[in-house]
N, C-alpha and C positions, 0 to 999 in steps of 0.2 A: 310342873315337875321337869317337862324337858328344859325348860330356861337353866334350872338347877345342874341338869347334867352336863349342858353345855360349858357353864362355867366351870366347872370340875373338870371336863375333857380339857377346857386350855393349857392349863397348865400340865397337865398330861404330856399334851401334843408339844407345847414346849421344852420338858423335859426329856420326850423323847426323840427331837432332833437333837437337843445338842451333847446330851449322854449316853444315846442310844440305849437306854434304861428306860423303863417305866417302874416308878417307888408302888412299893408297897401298901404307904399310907393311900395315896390316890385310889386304889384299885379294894381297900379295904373301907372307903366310903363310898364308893361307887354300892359294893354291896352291901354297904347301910341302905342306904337310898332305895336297891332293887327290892331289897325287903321290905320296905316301906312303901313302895311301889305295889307289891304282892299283893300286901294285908287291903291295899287298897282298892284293887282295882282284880283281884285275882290272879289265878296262876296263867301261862302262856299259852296255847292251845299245845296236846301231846305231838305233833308232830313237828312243832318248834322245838321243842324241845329234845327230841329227837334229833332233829338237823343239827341241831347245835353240840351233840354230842358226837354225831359223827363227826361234824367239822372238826370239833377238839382233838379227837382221834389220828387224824388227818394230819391236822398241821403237829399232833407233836412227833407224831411220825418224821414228819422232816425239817425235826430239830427246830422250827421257831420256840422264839424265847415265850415263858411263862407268863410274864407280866403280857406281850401281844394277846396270850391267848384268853387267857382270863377278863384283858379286856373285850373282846370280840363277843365272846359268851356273854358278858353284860348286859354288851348293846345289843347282841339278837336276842336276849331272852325278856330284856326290860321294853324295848321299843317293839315287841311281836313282829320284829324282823323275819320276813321268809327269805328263807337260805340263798334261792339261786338269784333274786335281784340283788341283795344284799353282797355276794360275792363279786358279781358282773360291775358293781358300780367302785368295790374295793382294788377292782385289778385294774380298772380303765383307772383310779388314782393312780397307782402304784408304777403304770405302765408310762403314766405322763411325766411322774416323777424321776422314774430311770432315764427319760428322755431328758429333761432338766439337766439332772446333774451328769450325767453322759457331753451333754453338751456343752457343760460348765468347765465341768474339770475333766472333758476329753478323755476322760477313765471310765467304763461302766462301774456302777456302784456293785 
C-alpha cells in the first residue's frame, strides 16, 4: 500500500512545486486509499489522532494552504506517523529547502 501512495505523492510533489497548488483530485484519492487503508488494517491509535488534530489546528492557524494541510493529515494518520519525529524531519526538509533556493535565487523564499 505504501508503493501505491508513493506513486500518488509524485505527482502531488510535482504539482506542487510548479503551481504551488496541490488538486483536489490527488488529495480525494489519497483519502480513498486511507479508507481502505482503515477497513484494512484499523483505525490510528487515539493519540495520533489527536496530534494530528492539533497539528491541523496549528497550521491553519497560520494560514497554510488547505490542500498542505489535508495532506499532512493523511500521511500521519495512514502511515501511524508520531507527531514530533514526523515534524522534526518536515522542517530539516523545509530548512534545506529555503537554503537551496535562498542560494539560487539569492532571495529568501
Amino acid at each position: 500500500m505504501s508503493i501505491l501512495f508513493g506513486l500518488i505523492l509524485l505527482p502531488i510533489s510535482i504539482s506542487d512545486l510548479s503551481e504551488r497548488r496541490i488538486p483536489n483530485t490527488y488529495i480525494k484519492i489519497l483519502g480513498l486509499l486511507m479508507l481502505i487503508e482503515f477497513i484494512c488494517c484499523g483505525l490510528p491509535a487515539p493519540q495520533i489522532g489527536l496530534g494530528c488534530a492539533f497539528l491541523v489546528l496549528v497550521l491553519g492557524l497560520l494560514k497554510v494552504g488547505m490542500g498542505d494541510i489535508k495532506l499532512i493529515s493523511i500521511l500521519i494518520l495512514t502511515f501511524n506517523l508520531h507527531l514530533i519525529p514526523f515534524l522534526s524531519y518536515l522542517l530539516s526538509a523545509a530548512m534545506v529547502h529555503i537554503v537551496i533556493s535562498t542560494a539560487r535565487n539569492r532571495v529568501m523564499p
